[in-house]
C-alpha positions, -999 to +999 in steps of 0.1 A: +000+000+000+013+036-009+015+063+017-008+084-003-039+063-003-035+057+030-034+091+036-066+098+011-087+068+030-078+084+066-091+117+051-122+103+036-126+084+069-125+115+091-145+140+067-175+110+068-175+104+109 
């Protein structure tokens, strides 16, 4: 896994909660 879409998911993670 790349650093950037871990980085994406964890920012559509916290903009959905």
């Amino acid at each position: 896994m790349r650093v950037s879409q871990i980085l994406k998911l964890h920012v559509l993670y916290t903009v959905e909660i």
